[in-house]
C-alpha positions in Angstrom: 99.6 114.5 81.6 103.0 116.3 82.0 105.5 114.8 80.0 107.1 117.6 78.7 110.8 115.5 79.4 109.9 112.6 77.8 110.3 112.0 73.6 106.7 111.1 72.7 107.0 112.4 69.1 105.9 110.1 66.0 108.6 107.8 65.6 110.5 108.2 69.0 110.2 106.7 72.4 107.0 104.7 73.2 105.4 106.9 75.7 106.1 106.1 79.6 103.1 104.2 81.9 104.8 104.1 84.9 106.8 106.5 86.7 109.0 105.8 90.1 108.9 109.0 92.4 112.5 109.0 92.5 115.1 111.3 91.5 117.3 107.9 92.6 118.9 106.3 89.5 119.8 103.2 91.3 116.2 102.7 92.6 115.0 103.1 88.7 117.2 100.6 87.9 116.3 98.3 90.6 112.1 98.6 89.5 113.1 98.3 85.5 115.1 94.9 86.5 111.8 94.0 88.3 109.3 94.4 85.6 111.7 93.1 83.1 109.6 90.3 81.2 106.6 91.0 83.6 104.4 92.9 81.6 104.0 91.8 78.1 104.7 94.7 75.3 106.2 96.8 78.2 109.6 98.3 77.2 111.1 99.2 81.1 114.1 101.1 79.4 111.6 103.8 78.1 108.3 103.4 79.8 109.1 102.9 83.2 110.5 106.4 83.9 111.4 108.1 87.0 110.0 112.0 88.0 112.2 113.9 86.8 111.7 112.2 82.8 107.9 112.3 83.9 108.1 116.2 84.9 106.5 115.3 88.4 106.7 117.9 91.2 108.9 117.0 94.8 106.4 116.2 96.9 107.0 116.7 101.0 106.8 113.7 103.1 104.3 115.4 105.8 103.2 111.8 107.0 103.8 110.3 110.1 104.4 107.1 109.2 106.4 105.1 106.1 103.5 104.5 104.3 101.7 107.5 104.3 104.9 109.2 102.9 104.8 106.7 100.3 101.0 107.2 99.4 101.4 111.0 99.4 104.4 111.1 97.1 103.2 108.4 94.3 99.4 109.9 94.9 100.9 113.4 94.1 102.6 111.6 91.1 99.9 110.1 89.5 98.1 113.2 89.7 100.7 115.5 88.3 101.5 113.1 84.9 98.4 110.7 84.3 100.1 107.8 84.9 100.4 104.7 87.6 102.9 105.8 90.0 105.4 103.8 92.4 106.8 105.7 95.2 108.8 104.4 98.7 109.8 106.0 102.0 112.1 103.9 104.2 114.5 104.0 107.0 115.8 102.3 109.9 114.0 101.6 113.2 115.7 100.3 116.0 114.4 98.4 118.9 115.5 99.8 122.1 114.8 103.6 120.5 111.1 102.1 120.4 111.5 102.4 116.0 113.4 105.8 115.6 115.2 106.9 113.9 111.8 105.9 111.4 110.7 108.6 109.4 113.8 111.1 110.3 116.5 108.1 109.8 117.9 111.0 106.5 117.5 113.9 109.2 118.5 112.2 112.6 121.2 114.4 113.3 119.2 117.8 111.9 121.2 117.8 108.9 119.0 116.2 106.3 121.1 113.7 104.2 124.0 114.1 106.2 125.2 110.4 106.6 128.2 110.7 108.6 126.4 112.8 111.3 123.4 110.9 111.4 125.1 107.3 112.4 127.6 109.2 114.7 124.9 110.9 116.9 123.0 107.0 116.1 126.3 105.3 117.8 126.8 107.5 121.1 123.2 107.1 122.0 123.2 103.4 121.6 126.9 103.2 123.4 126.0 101.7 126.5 123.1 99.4 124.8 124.7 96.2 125.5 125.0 93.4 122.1 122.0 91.5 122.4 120.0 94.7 122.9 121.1 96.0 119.5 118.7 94.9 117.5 117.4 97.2 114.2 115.6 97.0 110.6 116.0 98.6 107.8 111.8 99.1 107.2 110.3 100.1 103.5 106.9 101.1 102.6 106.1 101.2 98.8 102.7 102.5 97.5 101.3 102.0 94.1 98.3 104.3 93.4 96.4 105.3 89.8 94.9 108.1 88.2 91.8 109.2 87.2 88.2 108.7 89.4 87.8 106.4 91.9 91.8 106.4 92.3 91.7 106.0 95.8 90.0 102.4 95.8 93.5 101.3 93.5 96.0 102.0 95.6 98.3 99.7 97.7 101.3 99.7 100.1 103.3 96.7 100.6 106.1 96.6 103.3 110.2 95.2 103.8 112.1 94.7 106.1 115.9 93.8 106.3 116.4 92.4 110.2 120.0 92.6 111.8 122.2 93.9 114.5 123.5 97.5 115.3 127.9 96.9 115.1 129.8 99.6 117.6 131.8 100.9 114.5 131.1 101.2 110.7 132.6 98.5 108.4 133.0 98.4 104.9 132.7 101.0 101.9 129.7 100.3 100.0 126.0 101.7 100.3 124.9 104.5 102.1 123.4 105.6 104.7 123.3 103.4 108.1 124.7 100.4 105.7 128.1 100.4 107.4 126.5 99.8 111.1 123.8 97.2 110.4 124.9 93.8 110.4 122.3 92.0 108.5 120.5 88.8 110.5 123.1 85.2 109.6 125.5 87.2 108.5 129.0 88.0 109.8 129.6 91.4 107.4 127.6 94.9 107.7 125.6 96.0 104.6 128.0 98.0 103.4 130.6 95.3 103.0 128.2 92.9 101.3 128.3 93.6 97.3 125.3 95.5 95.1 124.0 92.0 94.1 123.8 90.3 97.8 122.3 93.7 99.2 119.8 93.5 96.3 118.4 90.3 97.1 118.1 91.2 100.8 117.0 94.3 100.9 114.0 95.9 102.4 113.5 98.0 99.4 113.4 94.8 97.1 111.4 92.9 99.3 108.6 95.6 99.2 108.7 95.9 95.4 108.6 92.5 94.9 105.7 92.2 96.8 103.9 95.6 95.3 104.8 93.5 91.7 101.7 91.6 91.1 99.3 95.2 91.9 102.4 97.0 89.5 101.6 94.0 86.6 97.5 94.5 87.4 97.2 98.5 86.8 99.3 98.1 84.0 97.6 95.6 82.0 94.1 97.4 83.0 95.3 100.5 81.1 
């Protein structure tokens, strides 16, 4: 187990059991708030850690599909540190691009995480698409898998999706990503003028960790 980050001396910090394949402090948070209560005798605020605490390696997303990204990263995870491991790949597919951007929804534009660039070049391809041919998801995968032998049998993906509507412009400040051009399904606002706490309970990402919870609360107690 590599946990050379983490406090595990007599007297400190409990030692961690489950680690997020994140570098993302806001997706930590999200999974602590989750598991909060869930698991009785776990402490989320030190043993629900993310990889950088658990000293886990970057993995490369050489899938082809969400969920294979996802299994590869929190497969590589457990591995590396010993312990049940939570990872997610997501993006937005829209419909009349048959899914894409998918996978490369960070790397659309051929700048990886370059935001701006990525819905720009996303906007002039869909400019003649008319409105009610706009439709788009934001799509999650998130995989759970275990250590040890055998580890391939305990290991599941659950899935998320946030439905909506492609706008001609961005609108609004918040989030990241494509939030500002997706226009979330009975709504009249774009994700990225809806606040942290309506996103939350909508998203794609929270969907599929909320459905990966009762697998999460399973390989935990088992340990």
């Amino acid at each position: 187990m590599n946990l050379n980050a983490v406090n595990t001396e007599p007297g400190g910090a409990p030692e961690p059991r489950l680690v997020l394949a994140t570098h993302n402090k806001g997706k930590l948070r999200e999974l602590r708030d989750l598991l909060r209560g869930q698991v009785p005798g776990l402490d989320v605020d030190t043993q629900v850690v993310d990889a950088a605490a658990a000293g886990a390696p970057d993995v490369v997303e050489t899938g082809v599909t969400f969920a294979e990204n996802a299994l590869l990263k929190a497969r590589a995870v457990a591995d590396s540190t010993g312990l049940v491991a939570i990872a997610d790949d997501s993006g937005l597919a829209v419909d009349v691009l048959g899914g894409a951007p998918g996978i490369f929804s960070a790397r659309w534009s051929g700048r990886h995480g370059d935001d701006a660039a990525n819905l720009r070049l996303l906007l002039d391809q869909l400019a003649d698409v008319p409105d009610g041919h706009r439709g788009a998801a934001f799509v999650c995968a998130a995989a759970l898998a275990v250590p040890g032998p055998g580890a391939a049998g305990r290991e599941v993906v659950e899935y998320g999706q946030l439905e909506g509507t492609l706008l001609r412009e961005p609108r609004g400040n918040g989030g990241f990503g494509y939030d500002p051009v997706l226009r979330p399904a009975g709504e009249d606002r774009s994700c990225a003028e809806l606040s942290p706490e309506e996103k939350n309970a909508i998203s794609h990402r929270g969907k599929a960790f909320r459905a990966l919870l009762p697998a999460i609360v399973g390989a935990l107690a088992r340990q």
